[in-house]
N, C-alpha and C positions, 0 to 999 in steps of 0.2 A: 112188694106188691106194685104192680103197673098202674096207673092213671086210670079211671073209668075213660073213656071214651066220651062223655061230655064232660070232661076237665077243659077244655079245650084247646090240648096241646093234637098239633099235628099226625098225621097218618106216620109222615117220614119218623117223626118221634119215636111212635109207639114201636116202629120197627129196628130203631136202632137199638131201643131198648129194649127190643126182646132178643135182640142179637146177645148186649152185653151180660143181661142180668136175668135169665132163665136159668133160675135153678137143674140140676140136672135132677136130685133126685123127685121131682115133680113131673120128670119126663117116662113114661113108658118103659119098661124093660126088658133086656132078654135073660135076664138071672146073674152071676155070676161065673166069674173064670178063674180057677188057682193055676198060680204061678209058686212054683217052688213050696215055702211054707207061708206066702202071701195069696191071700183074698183079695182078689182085684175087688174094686168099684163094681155096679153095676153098668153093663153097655148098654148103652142106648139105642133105639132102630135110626134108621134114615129119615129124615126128611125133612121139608124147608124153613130155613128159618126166618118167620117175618119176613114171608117173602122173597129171601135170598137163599138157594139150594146151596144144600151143604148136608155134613152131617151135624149133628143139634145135639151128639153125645163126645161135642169136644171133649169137655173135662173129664170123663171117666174115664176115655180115648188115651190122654195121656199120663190119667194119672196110674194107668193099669200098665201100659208101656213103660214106665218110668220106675215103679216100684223097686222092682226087683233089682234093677243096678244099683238104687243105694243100700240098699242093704248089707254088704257088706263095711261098709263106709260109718254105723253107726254102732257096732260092736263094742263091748266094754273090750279096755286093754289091759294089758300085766303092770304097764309101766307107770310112772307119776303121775303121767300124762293122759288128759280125753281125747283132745283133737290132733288127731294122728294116726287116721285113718283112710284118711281119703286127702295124701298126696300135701297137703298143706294145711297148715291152722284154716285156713278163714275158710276153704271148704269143705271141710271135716265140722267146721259149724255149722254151714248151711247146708251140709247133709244130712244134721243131727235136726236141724230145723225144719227140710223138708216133709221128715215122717212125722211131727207134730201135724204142721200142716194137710199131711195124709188122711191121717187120723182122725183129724177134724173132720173132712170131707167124707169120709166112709167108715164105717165102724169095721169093716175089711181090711184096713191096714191097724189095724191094733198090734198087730204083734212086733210092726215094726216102733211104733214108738215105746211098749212096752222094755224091747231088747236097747235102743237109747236111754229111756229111763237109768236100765241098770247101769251104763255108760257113765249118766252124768253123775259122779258121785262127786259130793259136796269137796273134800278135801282136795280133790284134782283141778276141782271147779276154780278151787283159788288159787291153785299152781298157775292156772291158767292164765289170770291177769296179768303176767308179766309178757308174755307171748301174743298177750290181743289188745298191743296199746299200740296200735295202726286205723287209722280211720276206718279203712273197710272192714276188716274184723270186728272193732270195737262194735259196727252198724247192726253188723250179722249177728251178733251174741245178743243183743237189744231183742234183736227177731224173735227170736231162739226162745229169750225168755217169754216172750208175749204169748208165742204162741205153747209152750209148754206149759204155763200158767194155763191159759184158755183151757187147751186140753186137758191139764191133771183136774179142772173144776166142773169141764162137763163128764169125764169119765169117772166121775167122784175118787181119782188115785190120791194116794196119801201124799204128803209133804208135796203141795201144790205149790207154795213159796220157792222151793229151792232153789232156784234163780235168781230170786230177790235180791240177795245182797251180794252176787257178785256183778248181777245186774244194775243195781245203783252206781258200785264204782265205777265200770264203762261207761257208765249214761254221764257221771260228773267228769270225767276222763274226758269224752266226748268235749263235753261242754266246755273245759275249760282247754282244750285242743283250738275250737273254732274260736274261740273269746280269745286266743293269742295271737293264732296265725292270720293274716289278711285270707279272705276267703273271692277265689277266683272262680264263678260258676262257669268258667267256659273248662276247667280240667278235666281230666279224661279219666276212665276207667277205675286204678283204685282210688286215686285221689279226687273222685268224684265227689264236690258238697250236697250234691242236691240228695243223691241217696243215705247218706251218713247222716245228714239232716233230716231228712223225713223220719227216717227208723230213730231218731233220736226224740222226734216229737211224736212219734207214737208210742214208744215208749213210757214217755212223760205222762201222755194223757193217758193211757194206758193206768199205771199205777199212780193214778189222781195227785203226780206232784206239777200243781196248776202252775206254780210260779216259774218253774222249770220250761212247761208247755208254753209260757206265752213269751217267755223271751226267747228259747228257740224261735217262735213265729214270729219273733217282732227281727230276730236275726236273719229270719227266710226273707221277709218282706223285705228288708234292705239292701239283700243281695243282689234279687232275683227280680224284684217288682219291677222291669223295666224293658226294653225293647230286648229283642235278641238280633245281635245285629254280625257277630262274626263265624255264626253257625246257621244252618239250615237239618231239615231233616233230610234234602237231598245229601247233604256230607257224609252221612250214616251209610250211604252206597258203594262210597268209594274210599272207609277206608276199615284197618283192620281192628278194630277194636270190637270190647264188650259189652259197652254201655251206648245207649242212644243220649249224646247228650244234651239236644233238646228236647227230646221225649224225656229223660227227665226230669227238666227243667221245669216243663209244664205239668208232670208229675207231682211234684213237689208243691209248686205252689197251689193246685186242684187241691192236695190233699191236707193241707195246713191252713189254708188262709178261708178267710168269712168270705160269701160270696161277693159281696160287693166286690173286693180286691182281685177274687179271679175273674171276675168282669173287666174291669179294668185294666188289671194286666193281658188278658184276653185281644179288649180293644187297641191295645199297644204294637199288635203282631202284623204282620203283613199276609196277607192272606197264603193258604197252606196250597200249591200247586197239587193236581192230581197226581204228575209224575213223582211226588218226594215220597209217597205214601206206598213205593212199588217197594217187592222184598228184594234185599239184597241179593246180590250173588256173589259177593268178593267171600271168597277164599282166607283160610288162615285158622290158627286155634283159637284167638279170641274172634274173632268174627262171628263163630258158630253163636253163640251167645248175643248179638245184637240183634237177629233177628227176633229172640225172645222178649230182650228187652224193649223192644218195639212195640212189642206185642201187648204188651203191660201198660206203656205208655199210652198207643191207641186205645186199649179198653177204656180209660179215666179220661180221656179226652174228648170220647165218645159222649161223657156223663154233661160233661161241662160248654162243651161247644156252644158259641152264641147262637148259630142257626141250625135247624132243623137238617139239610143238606147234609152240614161240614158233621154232625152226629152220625147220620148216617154213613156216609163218608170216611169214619175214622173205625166204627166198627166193624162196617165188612175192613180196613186195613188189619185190624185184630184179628179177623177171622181167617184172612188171607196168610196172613205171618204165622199164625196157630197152623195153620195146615200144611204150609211149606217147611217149618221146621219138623212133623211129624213124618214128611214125605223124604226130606233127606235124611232123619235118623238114623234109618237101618243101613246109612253108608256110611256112618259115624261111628258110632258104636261098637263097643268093642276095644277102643284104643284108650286106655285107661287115662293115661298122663294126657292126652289133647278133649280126649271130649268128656269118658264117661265121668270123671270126677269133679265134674262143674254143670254143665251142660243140662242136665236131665235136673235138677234143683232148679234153675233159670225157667224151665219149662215148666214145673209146678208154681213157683211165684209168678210166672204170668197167666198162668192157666186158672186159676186160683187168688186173684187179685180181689180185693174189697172182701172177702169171707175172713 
């Protein structure tokens, strides 16, 4: 729920956060669209948001575009094996993990998490751990679990746990991964800490193991609590990678830390130029994916900003990157191995961030 209007936060406020955090199904509708044997979202009509023109039905926008490429990426298989669907482990996870997240958002994509459900069967589950003892995968299956938990508990499905305990091993896997290796937050894409650390502390707090949650946080803060001084977000322009990564650097710490400390680490930064906040246009397979990830990162950044401006500011950058990546979609897609088996997941965790 928004601020009354005499809380006495800002105009600019109230608009950045109705940019960020307008539920869609609170918005107006024009019914439903099926796609194949998927139930899109409800669409949304047109019009401004907080002041800033745009469409205001982002989220059903892509999460109705997007369905139906994963779908076949989530399919039970013949072999030992779950994730082996969509081109590689780690996104064969977080394609199994987008239709959770689907599902969550509209009761319209049930059927894809129901056809993952039959997917994730427990014995394969454990096959598995031997193939997702990689930071990035390890992160993704964290996902996976939270949000299929979430899911099986609001759609009252049986055996809600199932994740559980191959979810614990990843998460101590995890844990004792970064507790050996020195941790660099300036690395890039899979060897990224800030994302493998955040899903490992949501995780944690997730399934109330508190001791776990606060020493990941006591290991975010000592990484990360500190100036950024060999990256900018203008770097994110010019080169070809999937991660923004000080978008998610600030990512990570918004989402972990007490506010005091994103104050502080906040106050540390050198102020964000207009120009770093434009959407890329470089070129490449993982590039396609930075604009998403940008887009994730502006939304939470949106939340936390010291001034009122740099809020507004970072949300229309979310809204800007949300629309640019739905604009060159349809010149993507289609190409299985560069975009559709990654790509369109990245646009539902950004689309879809904080739910």
């Amino acid at each position: 729920m928004l601020p009354s209007r005499g809380s006495g936060q800002s105009e600019d406020m109230h608009r950045a956060r109705s940019l960020c955090f307008s539920p869609f199904w609170l918005l107006p509708t024009l019914g439903h669209a099926q796609i194949g044997s998927v139930t899109a979202a409800p669409v949304t009509a047109n019009r401004p948001i907080g002041g800033i023109t745009g469409t205001r039905g982002q989220l059903p926008w892509v999460l109705t575009t997007m369905a139906p490429i994963l779908a076949p990426c989530v399919q039970p298989t013949t072999t030992p094996r779950v994730f082996t669907r969509c081109y590689d482990t780690h996104s064969s996870i977080h394609a199994h993990w987008a239709a959770y997240r689907l599902a969550r958002s509209s009761s319209g994509f049930t059927a894809l998490a129901l056809t993952s459900q039959l997917a994730l069967d427990p014995v394969k589950l454990n096959t598995e751990v031997a193939y997702m003892q990689y930071p990035y995968a390890a992160a993704w299956f964290l996902r996976l679990a939270v949000d299929y938990e979430q899911w099986a508990t609001m759609a009252g499905a049986p055996d809600r746990l199932r994740l559980r305990t191959v979810g614990d091993r990843m998460a101590g896997w995890l844990q004792t991964y970064y507790s050996t290796w020195p941790i660099n937050p300036y690395s890039v894409e899979y060897d990224n800490p800030a994302w493998a650390l955040y899903q490992l502390h949501a995780y944690a707090t997730f399934t109330g193991n508190s001791v776990l949650a606060t020493q990941v946080q006591a290991t975010i803060a000592t990484a990360f609590v500190r100036p950024i001084t060999n990256r900018t977000l203008l770097s994110d322009l010019n080169v070809a990678e999937f991660f923004s990564v000080v978008g998610n650097w600030y990512y990570v710490i918004a989402k972990t830390q007490p506010p005091a400390t994103v104050q502080s680490f906040l106050a540390m930064q050198p102020a964000i130029p207009q120009s770093h906040l434009a959407v890329s246009g470089t070129s490449g397979v993982h590039a396609y994916g930075m604009i998403w990830s940008r887009a994730w990162a502006f939304r939470v950044m949106a939340q936390v900003a010291l001034s009122s401006s740099d809020r507004l500011r970072f949300a229309q950058a979310a809204y800007d990157h949300v629309q640019t990546g739905m604009a060159r979609h349809p010149q993507l897609t289609g190409n299985f191995a560069n975009y559709d088996h990654w790509v369109p997941q990245f646009a539902v965790y950004a689309i879809t961030e904080g739910l």
